[in-house]
N, C-alpha and C positions, 0 to 999 in steps of 0.2 A: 529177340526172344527174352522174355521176364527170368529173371534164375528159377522163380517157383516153376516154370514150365519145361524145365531142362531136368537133364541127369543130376544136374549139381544139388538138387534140391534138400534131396533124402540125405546127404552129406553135410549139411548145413552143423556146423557147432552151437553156434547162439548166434541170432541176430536180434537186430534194434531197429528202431523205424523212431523215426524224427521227424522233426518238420524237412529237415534240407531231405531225407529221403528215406531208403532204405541201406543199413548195410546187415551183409551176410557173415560171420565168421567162419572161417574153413580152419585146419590146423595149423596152415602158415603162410595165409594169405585170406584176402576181404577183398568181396566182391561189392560195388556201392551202386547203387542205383537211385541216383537223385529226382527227387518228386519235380512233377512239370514246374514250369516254371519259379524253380527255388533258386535264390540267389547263395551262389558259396564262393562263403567266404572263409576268412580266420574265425570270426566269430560263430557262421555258425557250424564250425568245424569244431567247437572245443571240447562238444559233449565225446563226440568219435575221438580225438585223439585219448580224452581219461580211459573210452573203452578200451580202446586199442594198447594203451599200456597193462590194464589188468589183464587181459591176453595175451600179449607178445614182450611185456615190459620195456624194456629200453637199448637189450642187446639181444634177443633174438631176431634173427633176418623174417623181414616177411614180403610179400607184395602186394598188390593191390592191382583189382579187377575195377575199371570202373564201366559201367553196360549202360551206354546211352540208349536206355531207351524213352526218355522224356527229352521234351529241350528246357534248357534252361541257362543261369548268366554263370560266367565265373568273373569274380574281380579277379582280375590277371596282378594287380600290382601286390596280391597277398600271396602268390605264388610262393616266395622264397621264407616267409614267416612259415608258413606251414610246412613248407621242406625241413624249416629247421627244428620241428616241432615231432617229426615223424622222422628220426635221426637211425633207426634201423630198416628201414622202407627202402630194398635193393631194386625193386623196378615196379612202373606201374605198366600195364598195358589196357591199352584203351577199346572199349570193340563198338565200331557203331554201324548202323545199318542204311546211312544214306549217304550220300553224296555233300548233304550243307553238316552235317556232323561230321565228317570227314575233314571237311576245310575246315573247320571249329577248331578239333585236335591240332591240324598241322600250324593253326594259329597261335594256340597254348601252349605251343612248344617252344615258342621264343620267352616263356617265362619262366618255366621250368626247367630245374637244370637235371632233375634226376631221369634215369632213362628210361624212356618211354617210346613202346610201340605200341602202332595201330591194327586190328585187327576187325576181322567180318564175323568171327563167332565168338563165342565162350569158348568153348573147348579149343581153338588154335591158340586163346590168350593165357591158358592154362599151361600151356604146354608150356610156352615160352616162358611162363611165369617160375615152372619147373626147373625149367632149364637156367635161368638165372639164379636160383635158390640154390640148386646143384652146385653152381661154381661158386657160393660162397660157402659149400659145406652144409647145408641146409638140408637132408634129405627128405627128414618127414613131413612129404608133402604127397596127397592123397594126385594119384594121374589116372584120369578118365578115358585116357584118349583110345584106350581099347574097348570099352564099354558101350561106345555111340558115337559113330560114324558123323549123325548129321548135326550134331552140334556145331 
């Protein structure tokens, strides 16, 4: 499911739309949804990380939604440059809707080292996104999960 077609939509802080995709800004977390076949990498990550610090700067906790719903590559060996680039990013969680995007994730997990879970909707990655934020102290984080079941 696209963000614009969910609850989260009307919620939206600012977003951007790039070549590599879209992302969504929430109040303490981004949700990304990369264009089909885009390659991501460091490079074309650099414009999101400038975003992402004028919102979240450099010490507030946030997380990260990413919503396959395109396919597309990751260079896997820019993994850890970008990890270090996004130095208050407490968890990502991933939500995808098939089966080869599934195995994709559990493949990208051997290059990532920050914690990341898989997930079948937005709203079950929110929560957990919550609930990681929670235990860094983090509360001001918008929770949906009462709002719509079928997310």
């Amino acid at each position: 499911m696209y963000l614009q077609d969910s609850i989260f939509a009307k919620h939206v802080v600012t977003s951007y739309s790039f070549a590599v995709g879209n992302f969504y800004y929430f109040n303490n977390f981004i949700v990304v949804e990369y264009a089909e076949g885009a390659t991501v990498s460091f490079e074309s990550l650099k414009e999101i990380i400038t975003t992402k610090e004028s919102h979240f700067g450099n010490t507030t906790p946030f997380g990260l939604i990413v919503n396959k719903v395109n396919t597309y590559a990751i260079i896997p060996t820019d993994a850890n440059l970008i990890e270090s680039q996004l130095t208050n990013l407490i968890a990502t969680a991933v939500v995808t809707y098939n089966d080869t995007a599934k195995l994709n994730f559990e493949l990208e997990n051997y290059f990532f080292s920050i914690n990341r879970k898989h997930f079948n909707t937005l709203n079950k990655a929110q929560i957990w996104i919550k609930e990681q934020l929670d235990v860094v102290g983090n509360k001001n984080i918008l929770d949906f999960s009462s709002n719509n079941k079928r997310l």
